[in-house]
C-alpha positions, -999 to 999 in steps of 0.1 A, spaced: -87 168 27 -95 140 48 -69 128 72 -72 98 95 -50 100 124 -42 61 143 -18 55 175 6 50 147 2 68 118 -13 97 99 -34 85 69 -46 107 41 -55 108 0 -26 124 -22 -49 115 -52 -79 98 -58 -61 66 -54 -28 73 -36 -28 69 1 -4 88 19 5 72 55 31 91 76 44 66 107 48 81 137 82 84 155 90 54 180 50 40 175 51 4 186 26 -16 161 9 -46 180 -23 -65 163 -46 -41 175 -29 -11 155 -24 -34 128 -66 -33 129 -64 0 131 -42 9 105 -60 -15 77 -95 1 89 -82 35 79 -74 32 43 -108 14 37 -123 44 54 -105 68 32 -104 50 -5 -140 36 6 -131 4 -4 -115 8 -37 -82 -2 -50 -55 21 -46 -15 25 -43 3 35 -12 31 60 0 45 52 30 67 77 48 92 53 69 116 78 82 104 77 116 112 43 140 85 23 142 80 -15 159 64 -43 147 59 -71 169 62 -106 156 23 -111 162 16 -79 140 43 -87 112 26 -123 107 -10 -107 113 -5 -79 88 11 -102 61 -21 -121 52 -31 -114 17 -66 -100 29 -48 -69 44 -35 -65 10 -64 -72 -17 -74 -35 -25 -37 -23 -27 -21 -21 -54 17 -13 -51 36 -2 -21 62 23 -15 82 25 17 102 59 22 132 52 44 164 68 50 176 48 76 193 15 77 177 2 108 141 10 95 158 -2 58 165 -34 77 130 -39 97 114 -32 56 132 -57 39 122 -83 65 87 -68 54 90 -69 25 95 -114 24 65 -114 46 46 -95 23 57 -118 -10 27 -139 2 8 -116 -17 14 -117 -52 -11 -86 -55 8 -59 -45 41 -51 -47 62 -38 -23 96 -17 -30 114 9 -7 128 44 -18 155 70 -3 133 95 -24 98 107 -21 99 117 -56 110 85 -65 83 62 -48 55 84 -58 63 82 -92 66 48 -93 31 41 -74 17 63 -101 35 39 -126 18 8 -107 -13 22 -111 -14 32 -148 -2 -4 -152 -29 -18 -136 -57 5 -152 -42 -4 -188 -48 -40 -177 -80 -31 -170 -85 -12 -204 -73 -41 -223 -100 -69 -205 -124 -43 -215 -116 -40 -246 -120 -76 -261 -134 -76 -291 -167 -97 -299 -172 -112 -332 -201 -104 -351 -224 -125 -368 -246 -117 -394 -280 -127 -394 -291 -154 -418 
């Protein structure tokens, strides 16, 4: 398994389309890590859609520039749902700030857990839900015309 380490987190596949990012304790994120951390996941799902798992537990900071950097919709277009792992209430506080910023995108949405469990099964639900969208545009049926 490929795993993708940054100056603030550890990035790897759980599935084919379930990123796994585990933030490091006391990392300070800045718009160059910001950079970083979107580069990663492109490297990993090579550019396809995906949902991601984020373990939260640890303190991390976010400047201003990097909340506001990270919250434009381009960051967001090949994810598909987000879940944020936190047991905290200060890292619970610092996500639901996120969380607004991240409302720009009307993509992918964002929700946080106090369960792994939890979150992962409902990324897996995001994704199914997004596939049978999929399916169904697919799956339009053309009318046919018989030939004179």
């Amino acid at each position: 398994m490929e795993v993708i380490e940054t100056k603030t987190g550890t990035f790897s596949m759980l599935e084919k389309d379930i990123l796994f990012i585990v933030m490091k304790e006391n990392a300070v994120v800045d718009i160059p890590e910001s950079d970083e951390n979107y580069e990663a996941p492109m490297q990993l799902t090579k550019g396809n859609r995906y949902g991601v798992l984020i373990d939260a537990n640890n303190y991390v900071n976010l400047t201003n520039e990097a909340r506001e950097h990270s919250s434009n919709p381009k960051f967001q277009t090949h994810v598909i749902a987000q879940a944020v792992i936190i047991s905290t209430l200060a890292s619970r506080l610092l996500a639901n700030f996120l969380i607004q910023f991240h409302k720009k995108n009307k993509n992918a949405e964002m929700r946080l857990f106090n369960e792994y469990d939890a979150a992962l099964k409902w990324v897996k639900d995001k994704i199914t839900d997004e596939q049978n969208k999929g399916n169904q545009k697919q799956t339009k049926k053309i009318p046919f015309f018989a030939s004179v």
